[in-house]
C-alpha angles and dihedrals in degrees: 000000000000113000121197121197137160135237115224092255095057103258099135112208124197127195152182137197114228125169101162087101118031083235131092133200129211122192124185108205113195116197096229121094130160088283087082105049115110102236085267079064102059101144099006090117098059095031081071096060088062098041087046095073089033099092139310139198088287112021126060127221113300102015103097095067085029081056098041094039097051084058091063083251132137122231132191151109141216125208119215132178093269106027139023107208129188115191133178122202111202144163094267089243088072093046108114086050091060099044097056098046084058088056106038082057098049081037107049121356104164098212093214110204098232088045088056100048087059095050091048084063084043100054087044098060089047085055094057097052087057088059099062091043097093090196081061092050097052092044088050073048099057105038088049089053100038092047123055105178104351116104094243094085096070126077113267087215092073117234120267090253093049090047096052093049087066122118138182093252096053088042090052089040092057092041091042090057095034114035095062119129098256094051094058136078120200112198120184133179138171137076102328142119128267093211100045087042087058092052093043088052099050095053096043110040101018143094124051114317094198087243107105093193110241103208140269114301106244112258126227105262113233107239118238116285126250140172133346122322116203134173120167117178133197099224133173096253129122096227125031121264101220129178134170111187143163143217115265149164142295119248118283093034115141090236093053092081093063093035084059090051096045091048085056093048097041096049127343109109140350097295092053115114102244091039084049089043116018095042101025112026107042093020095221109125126049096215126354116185119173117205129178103225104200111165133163094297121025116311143184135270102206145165120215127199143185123203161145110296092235092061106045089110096051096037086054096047086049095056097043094049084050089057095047094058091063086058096053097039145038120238121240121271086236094059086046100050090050094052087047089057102045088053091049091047089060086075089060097044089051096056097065086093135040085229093058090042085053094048110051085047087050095053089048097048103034099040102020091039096236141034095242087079095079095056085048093050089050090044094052085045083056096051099038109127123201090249089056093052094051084046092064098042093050087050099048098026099078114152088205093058077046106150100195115176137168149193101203132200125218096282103033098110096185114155132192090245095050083054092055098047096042085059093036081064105052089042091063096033126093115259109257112231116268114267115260126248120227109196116113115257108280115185104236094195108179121314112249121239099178112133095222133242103346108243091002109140138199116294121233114270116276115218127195132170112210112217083243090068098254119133112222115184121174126196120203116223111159097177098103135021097260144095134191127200136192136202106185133172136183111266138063127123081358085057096050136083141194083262097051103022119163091009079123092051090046100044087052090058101042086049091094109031101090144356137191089270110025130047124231091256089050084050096048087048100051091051085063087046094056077046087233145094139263129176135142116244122205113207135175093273111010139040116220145184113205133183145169129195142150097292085228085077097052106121088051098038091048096045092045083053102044088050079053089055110041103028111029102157099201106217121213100238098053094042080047089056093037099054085045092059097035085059092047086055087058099044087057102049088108079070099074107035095188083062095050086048090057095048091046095050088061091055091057096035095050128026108177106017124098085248101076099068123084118254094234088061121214138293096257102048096042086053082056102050119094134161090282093065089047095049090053094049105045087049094048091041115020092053109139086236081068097050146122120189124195129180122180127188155003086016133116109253083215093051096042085050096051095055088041092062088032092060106018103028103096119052116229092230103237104091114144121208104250121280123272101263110206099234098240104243116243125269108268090181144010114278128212125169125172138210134207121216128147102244135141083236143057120222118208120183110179122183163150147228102270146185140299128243103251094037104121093223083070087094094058082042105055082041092058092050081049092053081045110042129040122073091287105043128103104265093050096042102044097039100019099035099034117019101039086221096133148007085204118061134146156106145254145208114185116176117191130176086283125028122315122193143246117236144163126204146194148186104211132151124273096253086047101062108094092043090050089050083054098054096049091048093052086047090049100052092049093068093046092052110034128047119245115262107241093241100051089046088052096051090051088047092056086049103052087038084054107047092043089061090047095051099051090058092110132068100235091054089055082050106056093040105058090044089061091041089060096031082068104040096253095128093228086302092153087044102058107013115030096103088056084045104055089030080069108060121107124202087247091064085043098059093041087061099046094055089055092054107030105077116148090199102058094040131130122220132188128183122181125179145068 
């Protein structure tokens, strides 16, 4: 049960108890974004979220992540138009550390000049960044065209020329008016004590700052909206950015609750109808997601879409008839009721981690004024008709109030006139009737949001060997209503070849798109129904289906998931769409360059193994892969005899066993051994290959042979990425901290079964890169050369302890993991073991390892930008 309380100078804490994870998050949410900046401020909001880590009274630059990192804890921030919010997850006995150094930073960050000089470079080449990120260009398209005078229509990331006017005194001036006690929330949630956090808060937030808040500066009011707003752009991108979006409401407002439920029904998920029509049906968009943006002051409902050039009219014309539809007619009450559970789910789903706890209440207290919202948004979800639906769409999906706007390729063609008269039709023309749904009839009853059995913790793991070969191990956790389950085998990229590249991508994502007995859109349905996900994932050495769902819903969801896994039937025409889209992706890798830096480092890095090739395969062998191919793989390689079964949550180990021997006890009987893998020759040289693409950033990707998953160096490995990467490791603070050279920096170890490799990489601009090459080299040598001092390895040993136990919070994380841990023969080593692991390792072993990978002369090196 959340409480919510004030300190005598205004600062309003909310809190919940959660034992379910021996962790805690705290979250300071201050009531300023970029909304709120005079047009001399562009940026300043978010400017903020960097200074704010960069040094206080009592902690120099660097320590504070160096502080929360060392105690296996995760530190960051995000500015948005209307709040800025910095949060720490953290193990609870920790807790009051972590506490404070929140504090200390909102309290009393000092802002030093030289400091901020550094961090203006660094927000300008995140800016950068932003500008070769086409998703981050359509979105700048559509708030400057949907917003006239508002604020909103400007990026809340600032603009270079705006960032580099910043002083000291503009920045202090901002801190001084905003970050003042009652204009701050502090929302915390985790396994801690009411009491204690009372105590912990008093000292560290309370008392009088010295800063009496002097209000909220006015906002420029948007005008009334009239007529049609249209901007198409011709833009360097492979594939058309293409949105169609309407005025809406502020939060809070009575019609955002339907707007939230048509959003999910438009365009959120496979079974959505856009995604049914618009994608599937008439194949002309590539991906089309809906959302209902309602911030502090009116916001958007809008769909976004990504295609082909060729088809940006009728794609256009598809989406606004279905629209329209909504408008003519209501939608059934078993549409509804399905929408209305997938929302409410969302609270349970929320609820798997203590960030996600913190951060809902946040939003409530900070941006709706009270806690209570939340249980009056779900009430009026609850009480939503279809006539009231159609009643909302009528009122906000006017063709005439119509934003379009548009990157578009070489080839796109797509004129403001067409646009006009692509909406002028719809308008006049009678509303087509809904699209049916085809799933059979599930009683959705009323989500639970029971927290399970109080102080009830996790059971030990069940393991059970089939007769048909396959492992099967459950894990009991009853703290929340879910459960996840997942069905893994040995293959993917390892599996492939040139011939058959990206036959493992395409089979994940064609797993679930059709049975013997139920068709990919009664699939897609009836995970909404379960109010949960499915989908198959292809990685570099396995292949997995994965799914969640309310655990009140486990014999149909599991049986639902175990027909995707033995009997998918692979029809023509979704293998057909899916290769379609699987071949656009590739045709816009160019699109994300870090991506293309990647792809192009494992060419260099490998030569003959299956790892040097990209997930996603290559034109020419996706255009070769059909059904049959499928079909041969799935029965050499997804045989129960080869697989591995997890389920994870609020489940009955007797009732999870029982399916398992019911679906995957009996082989069928057409397994094949793995495939003879070529062993990749050793680097007789350093490699470097470059790529030119005409980007505001350079990409680098340096890196090394590395280690296997079951080698037991891996350890001494994953702890020298930990000394390197974080916030407080070597790479961000030498070339990030100190050199301004980046706002990307890290490094990587990944193992395979065969060696993986060792790598560091960087966004920097184009006139920095030598001298970046320079600093991670130099960063690079020192490990190799000089032992690790105790103290910093420790530091990197708490983080990576920490954030493994943060990030295992969720069901569907345990999971996965277990189910890799056994796949490899580890025997849920990592699982169970991995903090005694990594809490082993000595610098010696460190810098042993680091001699064996680290070799400048069989490195591999891949550059890709202007």
């Amino acid at each position: 049960m959340a409480i919510r309380y004030a300190l005598p100078n205004g600062l309003t804490v909310v809190f919940e108890e959660q034992h379910a994870a021996k962790v805690a998050a705290f979250q300071v949410w201050v009531k300023v974004g970029s909304a709120d900046e005079r047009p001399d401020q562009a940026g300043l909001a978010h400017l903020h979220e960097h200074m704010l880590f960069k040094g206080t009274e009592r902690r120099g630059p660097g320590e504070i992540a160096r502080d929360v990192e060392a105690h296996g804890g995760e530190i960051n921030a995000w500015t948005s138009y209307d709040q800025t919010v910095y949060h720490i997850v953290i193990a609870s006995q920790f807790a009051k550390m972590g506490l404070d150094i929140l504090g200390d930073a909102v309290r009393r960050s000092a802002f030093d000049a030289e400091e901020l000089a550094r961090e203006i470079e660094v927000v300008c080449e995140e800016i950068k960044r932003s500008q070769d990120t086409p998703s981050r260009r359509a979105s700048r398209d559509l708030f400057a065209t949907a917003y006239e005078r508002h604020p909103y229509r400007l990026p809340v990331i600032g603009t270079a020329e705006s960032v580099r006017s910043f002083t000291r005194e503009k920045v202090l001036e901002f801190y001084h008016r905003y970050y003042t006690p009652r204009n701050l929330v502090l929302s915390v949630s985790g396994d801690l004590d009411e009491k204690e956090l009372r105590a912990w808060v008093d000292e560290i937030f309370g008392g009088d700052w010295g800063r009496p808040f002097e209000g909220m500066a006015k906002r420029v009011d948007e005008p009334a909206f009239t007529g049609r707003r249209i901007l198409l752009r011709p833009d360097d991108v492979k594939e058309a950015w293409l949105h169609l979006a309407f005025p809406v409401p502020q939060a809070g407002h009575p019609d955002v609750p339907a707007l939230d439920v048509l959003a999910l029904m438009v365009g959120q998920g496979d079974a959505s109808r856009l995604a049914r029509e618009v994608k599937r049906r008439h194949n002309l968009v590539n991906d089309i997601h809906a959302f209902a943006y309602t911030p502090q002051d009116p916001g958007l409902f809008s769909v976004a879409m990504t295609l082909q050039p060729g088809h940006c009219e009728r794609a256009l014309e598809e989406t606004a008839r279905g629209l329209a539809t909504l408008r003519a007619t209501a939608v059934t009450a078993d549409e509804l009721s399905t929408a209305k559970a997938l929302l409410e789910s969302d609270a349970v789903y929320q609820r798997e981690t203590v960030q996600g706890v913190a951060r809902k209440m946040g939003y409530y207290q900070s941006g709706m004024g009270s806690l209570d919202e939340e249980a009056r948004y779900y009430e009026a979800i609850r009480a939503l008709t279809p006539e009231q639906v159609r009643a909302v769409a009528q009122k906000y999906f006017r063709l005439d109030h119509a934003i379009v706007t548009a990157l578009l390729p070489e080839g796109a063609g797509l004129t403001e006139a067409q646009v006009h008269a692509v909406l002028d039709k719809v308008e006049r023309e009678p509303a087509a009737p809904p699209p049916e749904r085809k799933a059979s009839k599930v009683s959705q009853g009323e989500p639970s949001l029971r927290l399970g059995a109080k102080g009830k913790g996790p059971s030990d793991i069940i393991t059970e060997k089939l007769p048909s070969g396959a492992t099967v191990l459950v894990r009991v956790e009853p703290a929340v209503p879910l459960f996840a389950v997942r069905a893994a085998f040995m293959g993917g990229l390892r599996y492939e070849t040139a011939a058959d590249n990206g036959i493992t991508t395409l089979l994940s994502r064609s797993l679930t798109r059709g049975t013997p007995t139920r068709d990919a859109e009664e699939i897609s349905q009836l995970v909404d129904i379960y109010a949960g996900s499915m989908g198959g994932m292809a990685g570099r050495n396995s292949m997995n289906l994965r799914g969640e769902f309310l655990s009140r819903h486990f014999e149909p969801a599991f049986r639902l998931f175990a027909d995707s896994v033995l009997h998918p039937s692979f029809p023509e025409a979704e293998v057909a769409r899916e290769r379609t889209l699987m071949l656009q992706d590739i045709l816009t890798r160019e699109d994300k360059p870090s991506s293309v830096a990647f792809d192009l480092f494992n060419r260099t890095l490998y030569r003959t193994h299956p790892y040097r090739m990209p997930s996603l395969g290559e034109k020419e062998s996706v255009e070769a892969l059909g059904p049959d191919a499928l079909r041969a793989y799935h029965a050499r390689y997804m045989d129960p005899s080869q697989l591995v079964l997890t389920v994870v949550g609020d489940v009955k180990v007797d009732e999870v066993l029982a399916l398992a021997r019911e679906y995957f006890g009996k082989p069928k009987g057409k397994a094949a051994p793995a495939p003879a893998i070529a062993t990749e020759a050793r680097l007789e040289s350093a490699r470097v290959e470059k790529r030119v693409l005409a980007k505001a950033q350079t990409h680098l990707v340096m890196g090394f042979r590395g280690l296997t998953i079951n080698d037991p160096r891996r350890h001494a490995l994953e702890a020298l990425t930990g000394v390197l990467s974080g916030q407080g490791g070597r790479l961000f603070v030498e070339l990030r901290d100190k050199r301004s050279m980046a706002y990307s920096v890290s490094s990587f170890a990944v193992e395979g079964v065969e060696p993986g490799y060792f790598a560091a990489y960087m966004g920097t601009s184009p006139e920095k890169v030598d001298a970046a090459l320079d600093g991670i080299r130099a960063e690079l040598r020192r490990v190799r050369e000089e032992r690790i001092p105790e103290a910093e390895l420790e530091r990197a040993k708490q983080n990576l302890i920490g954030t493994h136990e943060i990030g295992l919070q969720r069901n569907g994380a345990r999971a996965g993991m277990m189910a890799m841990d056994t796949l490899y023969g580890l025997n849920m080593d990592n699982f169970l073991h991995y903090a005694e692991h990594i809490a082993a390792v000595t610098p010696d072993q460190v810098l042993e390892v680091a001699r064996e990978v680290i070799d400048f002369d069989r490195s591999a090196l891949a550059i890709v930008g202007p």
